[in-house]
C-alpha positions, 0 to 999 in steps of 0.5 A, a space after each residue: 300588726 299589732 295596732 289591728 289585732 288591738 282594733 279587732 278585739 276592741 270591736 269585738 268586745 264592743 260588739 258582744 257586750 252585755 244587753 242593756 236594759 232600754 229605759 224609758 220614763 222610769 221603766 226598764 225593758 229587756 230588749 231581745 232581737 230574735 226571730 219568728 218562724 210561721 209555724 202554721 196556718 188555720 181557720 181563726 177560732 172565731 168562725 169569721 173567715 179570719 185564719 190565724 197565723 201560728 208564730 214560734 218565736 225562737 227568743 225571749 219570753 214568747 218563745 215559751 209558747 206559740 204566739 198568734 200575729 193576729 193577736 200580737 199586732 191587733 190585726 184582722 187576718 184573711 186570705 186577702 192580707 195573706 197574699 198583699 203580705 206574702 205570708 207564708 209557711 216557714 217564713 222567719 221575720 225579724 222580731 224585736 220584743 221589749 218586756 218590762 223589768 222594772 217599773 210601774 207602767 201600762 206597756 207591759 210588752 212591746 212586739 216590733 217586727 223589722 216588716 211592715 203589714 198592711 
């Protein structure tokens, strides 16, 4: 009984230990696991039949205010790649967002959602 009660504290300590920071060439990121809920869905500003994609991120420094996937991944957004993703009002994606801490390096941010879109 003992040996069990001393096993699961064990794991759970190791389990909720600090965040360390991710180093990679001399630079160190804080990396938040968080989720993003679509949040809404509107024609792009740009006028070009793209429609962009609100994100609320409920973590990390994006969580300070909306964020657009478009602009987040680099992608061009239409009904087409709606349907092929399945993307949808109130859908939550698992998100990993990596932020510079420390370090002079070009990547400032690094976005990785646990989905791939096509």
């Amino acid at each position: 009984m003992r040996f069990s009660t001393l096993l699961f504290i064990c794991i759970l300590f190791i389990a909720c230990g600090e965040e360390k920071p991710t180093v990679k060439e001399g630079c160190y990121y804080e990396t938040v696991e968080t989720l993003a809920e679509v949040i809404d869905m509107k024609p792009h500003p740009d006028g070009n039949g793209r429609i962009s994609v609100v994100l609320d991120f409920k973590a990390s420094v994006l969580g300070l205010e909306d964020q657009e996937l478009g602009e987040l991944k680099g992608l061009k957004i239409d009904h087409a790649f709606l349907e092929r993703n399945g993307i949808e009002m109130h859908n939550k994606y698992d998100v990993v967002v990596s932020e510079l801490i420390k370090g002079n390096c070009d990547t400032k941010m690094t976005v990785a959602f646990n989905h791939a879109f096509d």
